[in-house]
C-alpha positions in Angstrom: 104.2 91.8 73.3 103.0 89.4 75.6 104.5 86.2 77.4 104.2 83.6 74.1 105.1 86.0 71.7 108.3 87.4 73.9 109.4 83.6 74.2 108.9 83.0 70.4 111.0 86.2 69.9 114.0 85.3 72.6 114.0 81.7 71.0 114.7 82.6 67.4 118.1 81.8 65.6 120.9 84.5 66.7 123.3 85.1 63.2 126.1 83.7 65.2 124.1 80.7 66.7 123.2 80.3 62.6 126.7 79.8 61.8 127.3 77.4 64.7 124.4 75.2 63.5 125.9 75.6 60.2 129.1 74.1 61.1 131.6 76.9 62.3 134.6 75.3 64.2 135.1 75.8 67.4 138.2 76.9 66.9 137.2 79.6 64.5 135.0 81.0 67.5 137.8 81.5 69.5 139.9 83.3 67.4 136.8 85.6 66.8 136.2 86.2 70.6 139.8 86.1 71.1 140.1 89.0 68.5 136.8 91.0 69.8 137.5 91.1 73.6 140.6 92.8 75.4 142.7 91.0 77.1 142.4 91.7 81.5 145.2 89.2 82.7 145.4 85.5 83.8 143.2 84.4 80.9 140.7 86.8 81.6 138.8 89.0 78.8 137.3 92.3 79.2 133.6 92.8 77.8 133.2 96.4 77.3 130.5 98.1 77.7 131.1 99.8 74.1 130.7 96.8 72.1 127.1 96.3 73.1 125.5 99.7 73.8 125.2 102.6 71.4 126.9 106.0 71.9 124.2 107.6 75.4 122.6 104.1 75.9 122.7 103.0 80.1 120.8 99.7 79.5 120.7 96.8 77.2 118.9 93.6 76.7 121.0 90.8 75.2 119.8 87.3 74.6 123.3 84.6 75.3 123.9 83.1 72.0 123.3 79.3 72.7 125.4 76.4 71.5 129.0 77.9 72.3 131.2 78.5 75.7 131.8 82.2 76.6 134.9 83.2 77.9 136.1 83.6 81.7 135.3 87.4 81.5 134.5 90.4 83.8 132.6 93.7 82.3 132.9 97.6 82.5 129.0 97.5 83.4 127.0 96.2 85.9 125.0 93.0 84.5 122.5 91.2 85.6 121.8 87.2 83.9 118.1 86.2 83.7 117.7 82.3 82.7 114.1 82.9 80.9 114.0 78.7 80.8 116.2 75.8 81.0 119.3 75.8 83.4 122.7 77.5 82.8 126.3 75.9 84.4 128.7 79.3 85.1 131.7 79.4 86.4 132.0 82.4 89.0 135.4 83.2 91.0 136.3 79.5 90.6 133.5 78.4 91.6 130.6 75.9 89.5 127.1 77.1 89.8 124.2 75.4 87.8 121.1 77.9 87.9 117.4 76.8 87.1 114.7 78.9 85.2 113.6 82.0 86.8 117.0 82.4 88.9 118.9 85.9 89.3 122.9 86.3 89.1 123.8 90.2 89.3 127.5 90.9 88.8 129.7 94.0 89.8 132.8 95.2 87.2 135.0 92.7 88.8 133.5 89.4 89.3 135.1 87.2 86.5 132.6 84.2 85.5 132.3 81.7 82.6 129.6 80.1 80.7 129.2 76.6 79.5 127.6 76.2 76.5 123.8 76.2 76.6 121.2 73.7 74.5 117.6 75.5 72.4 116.1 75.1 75.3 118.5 77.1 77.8 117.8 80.7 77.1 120.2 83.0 79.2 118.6 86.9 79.3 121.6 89.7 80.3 120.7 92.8 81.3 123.8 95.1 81.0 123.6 98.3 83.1 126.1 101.5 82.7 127.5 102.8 86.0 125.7 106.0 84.7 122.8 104.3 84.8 122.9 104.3 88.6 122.8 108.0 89.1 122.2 109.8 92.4 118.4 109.9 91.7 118.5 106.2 90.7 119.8 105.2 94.1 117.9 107.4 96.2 114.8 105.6 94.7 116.0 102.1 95.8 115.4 100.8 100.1 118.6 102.8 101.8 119.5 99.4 103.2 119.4 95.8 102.2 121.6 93.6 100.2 120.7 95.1 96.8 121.4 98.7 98.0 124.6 97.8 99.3 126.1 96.0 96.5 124.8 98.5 94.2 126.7 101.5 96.4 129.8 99.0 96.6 130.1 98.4 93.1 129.4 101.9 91.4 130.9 104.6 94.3 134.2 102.5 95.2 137.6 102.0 93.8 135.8 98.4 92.2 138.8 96.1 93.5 136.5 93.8 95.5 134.8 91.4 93.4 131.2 90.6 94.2 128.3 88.9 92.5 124.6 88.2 93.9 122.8 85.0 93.1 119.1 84.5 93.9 117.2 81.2 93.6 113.8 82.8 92.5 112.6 80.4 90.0 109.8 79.8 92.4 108.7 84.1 92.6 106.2 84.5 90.2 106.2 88.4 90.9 110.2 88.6 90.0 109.4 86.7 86.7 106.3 88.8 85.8 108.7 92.0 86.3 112.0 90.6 84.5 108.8 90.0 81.4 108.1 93.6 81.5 111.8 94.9 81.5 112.2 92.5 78.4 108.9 93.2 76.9 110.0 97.3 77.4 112.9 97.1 75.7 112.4 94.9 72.6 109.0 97.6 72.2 110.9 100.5 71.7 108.6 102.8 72.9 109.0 106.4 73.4 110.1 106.6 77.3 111.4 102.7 77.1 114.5 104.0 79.8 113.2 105.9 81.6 109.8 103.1 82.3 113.3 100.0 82.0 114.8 102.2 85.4 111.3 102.0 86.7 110.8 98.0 86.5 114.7 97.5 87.7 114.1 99.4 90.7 110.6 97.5 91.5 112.6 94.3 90.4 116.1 94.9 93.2 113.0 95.9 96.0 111.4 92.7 95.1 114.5 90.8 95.4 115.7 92.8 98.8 112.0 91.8 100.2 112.4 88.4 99.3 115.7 88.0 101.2 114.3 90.1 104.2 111.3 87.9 104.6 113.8 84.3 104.7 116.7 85.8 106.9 120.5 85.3 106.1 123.9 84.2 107.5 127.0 86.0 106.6 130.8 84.9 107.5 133.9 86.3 106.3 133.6 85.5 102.3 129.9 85.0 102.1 126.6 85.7 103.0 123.3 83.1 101.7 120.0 82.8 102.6 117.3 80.5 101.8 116.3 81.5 98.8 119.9 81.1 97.6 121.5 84.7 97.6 125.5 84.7 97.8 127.4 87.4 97.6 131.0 86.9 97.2 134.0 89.8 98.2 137.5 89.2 97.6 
């Protein structure tokens, strides 16, 4: 599948984005959400991993359904948002970030965030990882230090109470959107091998992204740490 074809694909009507074109009141998408998610406190929902993956599956591509807000929510997986085009305004611990096309936001099992409702042209890629999924041998594979490698130890090894999130402004790396194309492309293929070659592209994809924030340097205080390419991450 290559590049026109994949975008043709991710652009096509969802059933639920079908039913929102149709005419589907707002109201009724609540109550279905409201219904579907668990409840994890102070308006909060819980998207578990379940409800997405199939019985043995560690990682899943899902295209955001467009048109509609999704709930403040945190996950049982780790899961990294892709904005294949358009721009995307989220809500993460309180606070309002607006991302551009080719930008990054990888999220641990804490991090609550909300999404406003995006337009045909905003197409929001999530790319929902297991904690199985980083195994010993996964993370002996990635650079033992960097950014990447320490959320990833932070948010699959610990007790999970701090929340974190990492946010890269990469819609000007051409080599992180040519890799985030070949995870896509991998998994909506089906190949034989599709995990095992998906584990392969993530781990090129997280070295790409440590590099990246290696080459432009960063500042770090108590709550937060950015660099110029726009990577936060966020403990509490």
């Amino acid at each position: 599948m290559d590049r026109e074809e994949l975008d043709r694909y991710l652009r096509k009507v969802t059933p639920r984005e079908k039913e929102i074109l149709e005419g589907i009141s707002l109201e009724e998408l609540q109550r279905q959400d409201t219904c579907r998610f668990a409840k994890a406190g102070q308006g909060t929902y819980l998207f578990e991993g379940s409800l997405f993956m199939a019985p043995g599956e560690k990682i899943v591509v899902s295209r955001q359904d467009r048109y509609v807000k999704v709930l403040p929510h945190q996950h049982d997986y780790i899961e990294l948002c892709y904005l294949w085009s358009g721009s995307c305004s989220q809500t993460i611990e309180g606070k309002k970030i607006v991302t551009s096309e080719g930008d990054i936001c990888i999220f641990d099992t804490q991090a609550v965030h909300a999404i406003e409702a995006g337009g045909e042209n905003d197409i929001l890629v999530n790319i929902l990882m297991s904690r199985e999924f980083f195994d010993t041998a996964f993370l002996s594979r990635m650079p033992r230090q960097g950014i990447v490698s320490e959320f990833l130890v932070e948010s699959v090894t610990r007790s999970r109470k701090k929340k974190q999130y990492l946010y890269f402004k990469t819609h000007g790396n051409n080599r992180v959107g040519e890799i985030m194309e070949q995870i896509i492309s991998e998994y909506y293929a089906r190949d034989i091998g599709m995990e095992e070659v998906m584990e392969s592209y993530v781990i090129i994809l997280f070295t790409e992204l440590q590099n990246e924030q290696k080459k432009k340097g960063v500042w770090q205080n108590d709550r937060h740490c950015t660099c110029k390419t726009g990577i936060r991450k966020i403990s509490g």
